[in-house]
C-alpha positions as a LaTeX table, in Angstrom:
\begin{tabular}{lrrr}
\hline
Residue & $x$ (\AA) & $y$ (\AA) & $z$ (\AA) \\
\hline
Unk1 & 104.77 & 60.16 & 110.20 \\
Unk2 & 107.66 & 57.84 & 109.20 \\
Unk3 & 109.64 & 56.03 & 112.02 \\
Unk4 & 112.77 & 56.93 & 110.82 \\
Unk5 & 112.98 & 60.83 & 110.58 \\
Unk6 & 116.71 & 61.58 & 109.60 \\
Unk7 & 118.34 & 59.28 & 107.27 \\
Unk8 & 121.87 & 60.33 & 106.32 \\
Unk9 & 124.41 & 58.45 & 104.06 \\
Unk10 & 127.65 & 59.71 & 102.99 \\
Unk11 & 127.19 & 63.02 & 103.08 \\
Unk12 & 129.99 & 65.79 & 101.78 \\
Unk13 & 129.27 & 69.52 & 101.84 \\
Unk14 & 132.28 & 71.55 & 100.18 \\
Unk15 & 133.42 & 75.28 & 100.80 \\
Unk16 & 135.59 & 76.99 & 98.52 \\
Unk17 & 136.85 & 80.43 & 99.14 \\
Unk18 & 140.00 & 82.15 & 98.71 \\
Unk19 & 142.35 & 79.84 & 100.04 \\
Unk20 & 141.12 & 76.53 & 98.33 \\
Unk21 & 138.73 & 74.03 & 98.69 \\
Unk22 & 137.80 & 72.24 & 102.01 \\
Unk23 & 135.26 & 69.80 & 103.22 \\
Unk24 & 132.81 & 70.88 & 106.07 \\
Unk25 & 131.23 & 67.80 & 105.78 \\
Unk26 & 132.45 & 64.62 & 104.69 \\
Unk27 & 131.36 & 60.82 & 104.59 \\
Unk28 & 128.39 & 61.47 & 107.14 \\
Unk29 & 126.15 & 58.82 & 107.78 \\
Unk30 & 123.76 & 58.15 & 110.43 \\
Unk31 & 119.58 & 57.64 & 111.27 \\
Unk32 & 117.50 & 59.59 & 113.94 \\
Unk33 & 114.10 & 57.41 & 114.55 \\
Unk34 & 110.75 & 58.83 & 115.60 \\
Unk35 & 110.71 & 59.71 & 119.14 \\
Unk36 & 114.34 & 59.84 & 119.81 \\
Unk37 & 116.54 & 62.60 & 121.12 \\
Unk38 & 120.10 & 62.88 & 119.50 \\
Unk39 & 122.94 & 64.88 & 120.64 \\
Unk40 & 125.15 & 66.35 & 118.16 \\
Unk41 & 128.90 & 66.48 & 119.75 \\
Unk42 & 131.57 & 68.78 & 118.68 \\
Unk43 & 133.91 & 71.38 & 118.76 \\
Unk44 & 133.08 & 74.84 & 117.28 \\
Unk45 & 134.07 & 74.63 & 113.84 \\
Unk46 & 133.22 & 70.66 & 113.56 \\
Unk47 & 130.59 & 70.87 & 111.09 \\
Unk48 & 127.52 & 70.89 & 113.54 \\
Unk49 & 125.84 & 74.24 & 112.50 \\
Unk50 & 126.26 & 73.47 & 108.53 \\
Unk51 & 125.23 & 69.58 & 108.86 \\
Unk52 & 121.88 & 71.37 & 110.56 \\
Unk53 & 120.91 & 73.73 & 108.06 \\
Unk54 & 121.45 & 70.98 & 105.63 \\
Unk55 & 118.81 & 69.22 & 107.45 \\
Unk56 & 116.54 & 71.85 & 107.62 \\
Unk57 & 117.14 & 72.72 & 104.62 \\
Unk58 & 118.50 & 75.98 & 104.97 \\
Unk59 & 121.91 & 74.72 & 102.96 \\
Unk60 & 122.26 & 72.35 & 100.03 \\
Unk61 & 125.42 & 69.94 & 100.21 \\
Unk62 & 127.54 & 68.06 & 97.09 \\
Unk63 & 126.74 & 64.60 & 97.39 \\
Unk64 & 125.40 & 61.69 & 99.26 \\
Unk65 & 122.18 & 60.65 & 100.40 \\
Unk66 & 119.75 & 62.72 & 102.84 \\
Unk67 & 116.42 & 62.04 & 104.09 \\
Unk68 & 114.64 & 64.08 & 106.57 \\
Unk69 & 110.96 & 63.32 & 107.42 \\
Unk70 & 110.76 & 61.23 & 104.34 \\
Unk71 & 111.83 & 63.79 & 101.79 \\
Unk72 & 114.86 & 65.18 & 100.26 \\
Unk73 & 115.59 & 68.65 & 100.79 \\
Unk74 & 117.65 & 69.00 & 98.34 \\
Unk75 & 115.64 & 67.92 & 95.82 \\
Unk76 & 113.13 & 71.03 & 96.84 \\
Unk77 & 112.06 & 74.16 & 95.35 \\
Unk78 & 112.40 & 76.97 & 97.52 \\
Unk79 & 108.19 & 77.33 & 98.06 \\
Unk80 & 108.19 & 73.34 & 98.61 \\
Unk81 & 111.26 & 73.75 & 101.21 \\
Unk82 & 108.97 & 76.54 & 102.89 \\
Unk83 & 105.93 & 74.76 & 103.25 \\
Unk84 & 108.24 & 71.82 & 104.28 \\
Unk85 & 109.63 & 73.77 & 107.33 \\
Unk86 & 106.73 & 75.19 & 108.30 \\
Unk87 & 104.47 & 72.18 & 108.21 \\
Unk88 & 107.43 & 69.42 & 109.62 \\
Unk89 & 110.98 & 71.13 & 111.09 \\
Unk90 & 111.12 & 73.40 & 114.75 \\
Unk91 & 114.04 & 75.33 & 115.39 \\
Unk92 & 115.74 & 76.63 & 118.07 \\
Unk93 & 118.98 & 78.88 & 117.50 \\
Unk94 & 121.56 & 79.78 & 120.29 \\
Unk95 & 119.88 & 83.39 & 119.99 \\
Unk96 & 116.10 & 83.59 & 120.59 \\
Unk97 & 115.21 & 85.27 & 117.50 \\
Unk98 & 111.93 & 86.66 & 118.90 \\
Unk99 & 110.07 & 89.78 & 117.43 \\
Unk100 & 110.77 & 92.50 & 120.12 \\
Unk101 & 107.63 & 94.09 & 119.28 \\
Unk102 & 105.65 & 90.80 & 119.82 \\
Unk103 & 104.76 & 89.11 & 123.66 \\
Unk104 & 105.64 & 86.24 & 124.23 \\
Unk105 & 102.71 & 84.71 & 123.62 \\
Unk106 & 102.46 & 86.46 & 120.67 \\
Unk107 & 105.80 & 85.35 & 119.02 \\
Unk108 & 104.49 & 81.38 & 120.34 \\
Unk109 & 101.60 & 81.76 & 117.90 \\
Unk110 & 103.76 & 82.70 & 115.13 \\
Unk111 & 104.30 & 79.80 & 112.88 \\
Unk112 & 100.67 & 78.46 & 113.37 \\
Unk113 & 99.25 & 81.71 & 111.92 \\
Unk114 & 101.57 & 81.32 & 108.77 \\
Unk115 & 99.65 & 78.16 & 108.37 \\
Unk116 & 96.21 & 80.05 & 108.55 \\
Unk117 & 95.57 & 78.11 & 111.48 \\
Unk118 & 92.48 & 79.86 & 113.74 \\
Unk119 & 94.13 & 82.23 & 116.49 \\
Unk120 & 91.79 & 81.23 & 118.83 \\
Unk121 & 93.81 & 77.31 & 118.34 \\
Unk122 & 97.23 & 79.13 & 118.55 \\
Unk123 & 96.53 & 80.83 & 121.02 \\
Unk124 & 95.18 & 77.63 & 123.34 \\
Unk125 & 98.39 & 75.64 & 122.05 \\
Unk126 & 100.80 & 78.49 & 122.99 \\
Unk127 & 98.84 & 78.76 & 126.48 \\
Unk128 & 100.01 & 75.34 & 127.39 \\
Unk129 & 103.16 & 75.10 & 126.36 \\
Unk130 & 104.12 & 78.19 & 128.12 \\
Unk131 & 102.66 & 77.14 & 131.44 \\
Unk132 & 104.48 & 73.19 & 130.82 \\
Unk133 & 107.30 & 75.79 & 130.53 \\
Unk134 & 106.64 & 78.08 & 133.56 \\
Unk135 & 105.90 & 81.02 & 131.63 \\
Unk136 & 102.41 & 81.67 & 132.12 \\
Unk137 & 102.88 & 84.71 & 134.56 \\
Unk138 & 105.35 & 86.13 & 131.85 \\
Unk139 & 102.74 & 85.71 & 128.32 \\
Unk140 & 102.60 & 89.38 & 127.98 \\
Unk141 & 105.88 & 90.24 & 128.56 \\
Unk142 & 107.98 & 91.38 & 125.63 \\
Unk143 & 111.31 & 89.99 & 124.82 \\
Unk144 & 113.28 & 92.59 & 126.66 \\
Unk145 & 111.31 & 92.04 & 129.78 \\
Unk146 & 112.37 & 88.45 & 129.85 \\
Unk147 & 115.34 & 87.04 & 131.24 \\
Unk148 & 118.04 & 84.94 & 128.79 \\
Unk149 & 116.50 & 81.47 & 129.90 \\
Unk150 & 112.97 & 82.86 & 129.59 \\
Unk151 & 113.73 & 84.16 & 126.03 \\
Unk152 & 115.03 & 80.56 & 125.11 \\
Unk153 & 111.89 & 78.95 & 126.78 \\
Unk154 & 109.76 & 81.56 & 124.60 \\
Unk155 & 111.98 & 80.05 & 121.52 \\
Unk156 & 111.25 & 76.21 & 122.56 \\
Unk157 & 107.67 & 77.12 & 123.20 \\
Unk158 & 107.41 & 78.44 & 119.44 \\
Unk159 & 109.12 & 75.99 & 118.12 \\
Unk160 & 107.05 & 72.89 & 119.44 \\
Unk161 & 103.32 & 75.14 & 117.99 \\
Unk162 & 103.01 & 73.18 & 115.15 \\
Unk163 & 103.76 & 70.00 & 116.44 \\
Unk164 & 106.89 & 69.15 & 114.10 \\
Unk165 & 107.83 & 65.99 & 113.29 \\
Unk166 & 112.13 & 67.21 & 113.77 \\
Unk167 & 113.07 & 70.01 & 116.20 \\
Unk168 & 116.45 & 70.66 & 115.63 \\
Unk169 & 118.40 & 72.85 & 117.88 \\
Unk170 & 121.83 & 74.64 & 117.59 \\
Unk171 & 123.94 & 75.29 & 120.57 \\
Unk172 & 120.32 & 76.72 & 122.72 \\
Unk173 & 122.34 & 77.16 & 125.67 \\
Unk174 & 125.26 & 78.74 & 123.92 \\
Unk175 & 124.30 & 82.09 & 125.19 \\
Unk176 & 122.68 & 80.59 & 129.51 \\
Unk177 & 124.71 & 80.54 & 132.34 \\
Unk178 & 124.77 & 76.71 & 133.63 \\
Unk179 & 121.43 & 76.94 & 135.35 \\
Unk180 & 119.57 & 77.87 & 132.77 \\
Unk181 & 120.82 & 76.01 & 130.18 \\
Unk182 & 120.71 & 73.00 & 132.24 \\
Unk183 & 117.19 & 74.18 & 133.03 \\
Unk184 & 116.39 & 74.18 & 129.16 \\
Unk185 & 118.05 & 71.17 & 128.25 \\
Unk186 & 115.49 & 69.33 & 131.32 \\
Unk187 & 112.66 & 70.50 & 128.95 \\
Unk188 & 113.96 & 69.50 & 125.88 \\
Unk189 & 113.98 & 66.32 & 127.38 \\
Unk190 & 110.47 & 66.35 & 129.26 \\
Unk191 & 108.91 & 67.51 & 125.72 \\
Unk192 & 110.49 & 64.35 & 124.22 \\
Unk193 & 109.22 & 62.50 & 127.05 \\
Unk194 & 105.45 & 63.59 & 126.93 \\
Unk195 & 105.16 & 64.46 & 123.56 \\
Unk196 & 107.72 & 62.23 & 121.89 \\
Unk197 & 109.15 & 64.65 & 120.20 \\
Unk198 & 112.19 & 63.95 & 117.97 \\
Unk199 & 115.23 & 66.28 & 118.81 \\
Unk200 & 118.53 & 66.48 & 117.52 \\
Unk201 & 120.60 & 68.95 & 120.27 \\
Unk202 & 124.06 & 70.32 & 118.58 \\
Unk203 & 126.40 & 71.34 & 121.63 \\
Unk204 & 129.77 & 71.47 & 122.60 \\
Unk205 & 128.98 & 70.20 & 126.54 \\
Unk206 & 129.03 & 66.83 & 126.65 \\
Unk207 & 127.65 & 66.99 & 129.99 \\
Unk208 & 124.15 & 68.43 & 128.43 \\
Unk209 & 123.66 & 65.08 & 126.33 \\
Unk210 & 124.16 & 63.02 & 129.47 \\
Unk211 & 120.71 & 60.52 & 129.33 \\
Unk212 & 120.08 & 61.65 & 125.61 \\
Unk213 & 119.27 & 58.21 & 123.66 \\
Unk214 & 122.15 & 58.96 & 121.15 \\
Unk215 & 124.89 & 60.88 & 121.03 \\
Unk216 & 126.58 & 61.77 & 117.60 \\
Unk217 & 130.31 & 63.39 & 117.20 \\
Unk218 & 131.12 & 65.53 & 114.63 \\
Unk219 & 135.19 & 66.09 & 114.26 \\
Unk220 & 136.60 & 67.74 & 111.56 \\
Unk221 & 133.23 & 67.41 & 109.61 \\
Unk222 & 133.57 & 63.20 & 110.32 \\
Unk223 & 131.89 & 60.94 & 112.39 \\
Unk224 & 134.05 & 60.33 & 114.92 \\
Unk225 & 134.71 & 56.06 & 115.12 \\
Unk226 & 132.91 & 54.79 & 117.93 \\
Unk227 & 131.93 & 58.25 & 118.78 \\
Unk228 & 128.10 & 57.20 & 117.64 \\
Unk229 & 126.37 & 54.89 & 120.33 \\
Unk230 & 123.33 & 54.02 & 121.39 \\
Unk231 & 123.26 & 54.85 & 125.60 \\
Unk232 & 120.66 & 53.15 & 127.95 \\
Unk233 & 118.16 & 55.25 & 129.31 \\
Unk234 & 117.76 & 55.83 & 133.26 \\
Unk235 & 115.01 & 56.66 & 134.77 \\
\hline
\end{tabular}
């Protein structure tokens, strides 16, 4: 695994519709290292959602420089950008995204059986993150029998199976009332903790990135001056 996981230098993504041409994205440049978790700052409408899927390569952009996990997405077919995702990036959305027909144990196991790994190794993997997560009384449950912050625990939970080396997460408590996002945000930050995982957290609260190592502020699709800044850690 490389120590520096995001590496992003002058960066422009352009949209052109009716109206004109704008820029979502432009002159973005900053690093993520292993083990670090980054909170994307902004406004809705700043450019945070876009400069994500560029990451995970879920969106291509017009020019600069980006480097995520030691590879260029961009640069990707779309079979190499698949086994890239599934192999390297976790996601969590602001909606769950689970298969209602699936348990929640079952939805965990997902991405590890698209990499024809054994079931019986899902299924121990999912096991423990789902009790670190207090969810092991609620494994069988199906989506709809699962409360909001459950559902985005579920989400986590699935996307920490295959041990990626970049989780990236847009707005997760967009949809929690304050409790439970601030309940999810706690775990984001234990799994960075125990597992050092790398995260990078888009959000409009700037209260939710409060002992995050970095925080990062999109406005108007720009790095913000001084808005990037390394913060020191309590304990």
């Amino acid at each position: 695994m490389p120590e520096l996981i995001v590496d992003v230098k002058n960066l422009r993504k352009v949209y052109t519709d009716d109206a004109g041409t704008f820029d979502v994205l432009r002159d973005v440049s900053f690093e993520i290292e292993r083990g670090q978790i980054v909170g994307l700052l902004g406004i809705s409408g700043a450019g945070k959602t876009t400069l994500l899927q560029i990451l995970g390569g879920l969106d291509n952009y017009d020019s600069g420089e980006v480097r995520v996990c030691g590879k260029n997405p961009g640069k990707m077919s779309s079979a190499e950008l698949a086994e890239f995702r599934n192999h390297h990036i976790g996601f969590v959305f602001q909606f769950h995204h689970l298969l209602p027909d699936f348990t929640a144990l079952e939805n965990v196991i997902v991405p590890g059986l698209i990499l024809k790994k054994p079931r019986s190794e899902c299924i121990k993997k999912a096991n423990s993150l789902l009790e670190v997560f207090g969810l092991s009384g609620r494994k069988n449950h199906f989506p709809t029998e699962l409360s909001g912050g459950e559902r985005q625990r579920v989400a986590l939970a699935r996307a920490l199976l295959n041990d990626p080396w970049l989780v990236l997460a847009d707005e997760p408590t967009g949809n929690l009332d304050r409790a439970n996002g601030e309940l999810l945000i706690e775990l984001f930050k234990r799994a960075n903790r125990e597992l050092n995982q790398t995260f990078l957290i888009a959000t409009h609260n700037h209260q939710l990135t409060a002992d995050m190592n970095r925080v990062i502020t999109l406005d108007d699709g720009r790095v913000v001056d001084g808005a990037e800044h390394q913060k020191t850690l309590t304990s």
